[in-house]
C-alpha positions in Angstrom: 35.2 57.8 66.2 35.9 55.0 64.2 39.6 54.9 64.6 39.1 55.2 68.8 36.8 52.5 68.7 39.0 49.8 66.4 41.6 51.1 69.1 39.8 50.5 71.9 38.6 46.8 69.7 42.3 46.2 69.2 43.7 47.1 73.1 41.1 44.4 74.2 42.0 41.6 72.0 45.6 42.4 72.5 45.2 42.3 76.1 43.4 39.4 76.6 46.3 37.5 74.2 49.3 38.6 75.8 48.6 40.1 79.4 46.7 37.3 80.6 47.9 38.2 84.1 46.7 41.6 84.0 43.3 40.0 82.0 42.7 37.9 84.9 43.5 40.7 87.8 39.9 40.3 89.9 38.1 43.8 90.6 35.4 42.2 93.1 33.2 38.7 93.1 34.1 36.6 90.7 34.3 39.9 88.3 37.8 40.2 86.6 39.7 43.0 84.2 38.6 40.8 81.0 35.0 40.6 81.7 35.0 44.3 82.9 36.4 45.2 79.4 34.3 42.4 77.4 31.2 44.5 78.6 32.5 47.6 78.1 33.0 46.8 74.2 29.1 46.6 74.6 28.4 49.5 76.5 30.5 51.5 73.9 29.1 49.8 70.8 25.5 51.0 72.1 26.6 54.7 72.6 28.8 54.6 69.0 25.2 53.9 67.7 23.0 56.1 69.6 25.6 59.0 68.5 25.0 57.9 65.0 21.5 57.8 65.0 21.4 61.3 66.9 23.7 62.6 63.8 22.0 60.8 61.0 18.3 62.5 63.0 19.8 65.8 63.1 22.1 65.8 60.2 21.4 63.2 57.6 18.1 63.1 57.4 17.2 66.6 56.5 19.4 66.5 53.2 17.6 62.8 52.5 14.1 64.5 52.7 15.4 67.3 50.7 17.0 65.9 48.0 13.9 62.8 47.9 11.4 66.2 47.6 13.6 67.2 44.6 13.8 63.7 43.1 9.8 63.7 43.3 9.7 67.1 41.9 11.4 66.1 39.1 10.1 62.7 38.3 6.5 64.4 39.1 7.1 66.6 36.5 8.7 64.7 33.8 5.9 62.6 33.9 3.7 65.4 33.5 5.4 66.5 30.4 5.2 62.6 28.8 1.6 63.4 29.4 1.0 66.4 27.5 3.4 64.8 25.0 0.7 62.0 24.6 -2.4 64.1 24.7 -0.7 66.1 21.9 0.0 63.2 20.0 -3.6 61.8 20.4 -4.9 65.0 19.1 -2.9 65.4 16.7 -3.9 61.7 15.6 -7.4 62.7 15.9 -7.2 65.7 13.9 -5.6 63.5 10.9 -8.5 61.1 11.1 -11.1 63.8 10.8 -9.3 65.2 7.6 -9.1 62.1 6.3 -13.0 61.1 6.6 -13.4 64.7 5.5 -11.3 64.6 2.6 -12.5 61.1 1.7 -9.7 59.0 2.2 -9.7 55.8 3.3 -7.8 54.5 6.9 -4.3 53.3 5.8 -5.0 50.2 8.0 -8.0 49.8 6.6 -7.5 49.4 2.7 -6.2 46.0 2.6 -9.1 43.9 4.7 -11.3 44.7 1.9 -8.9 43.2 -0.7 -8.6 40.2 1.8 -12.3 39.1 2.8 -12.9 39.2 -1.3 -9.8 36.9 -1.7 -12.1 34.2 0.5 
């Protein structure tokens, strides 16, 4: 499609360059060859994208919503995992700071201050 269409491109600029006679051959009116073609590079641009956008409906756009479904999948449940990762770890956390006040020992991030308001 794309090569007809550079053709077609090509054919018109070549034409209206070095067949100026055959450019300026009138059809009807005041309507000649050139202008005839000129709109015609319209007319086929329009259909070249309506064709695409038909493909890329019928085509394209499934596989996009498929793969985005998987891509969500996944991140949705990555981010599910760094979830239980974290309420594991904050457990886990919690559990250590229950021994610790069980067993008597001091918070780690705790010792210091003391040492430091009687330094004042």
């Amino acid at each position: 499609m794309t090569a007809a269409f550079l053709v077609w491109y090509l054919l018109y600029v070549v034409l209206s360059g070095w067949a100026r006679d055959f450019m300026g051959v009138k059809l009807f009116s005041s309507a000649n060859i050139a202008l005839i073609f000129g709109l015609l590079q319209f007319v086929s641009t329009f259909a070249i994208a309506w064709l695409y956008a038909r493909h890329a409906e019928r085509k394209l756009d499934p596989l996009a919503d498929k793969i985005r479904g998987e891509v969500e999948a996944e991140v949705a449940a990555a981010a599910q995992v760094r979830t239980e990762a974290r309420l594991d770890s904050a457990a886990d956390a919690g559990a250590v700071a229950v021994a610790d006040e069980e067993s008597g020992k001091p918070d780690p991030g705790t010792e210091d201050l003391g040492k430091a308001e009687d330094a004042r």
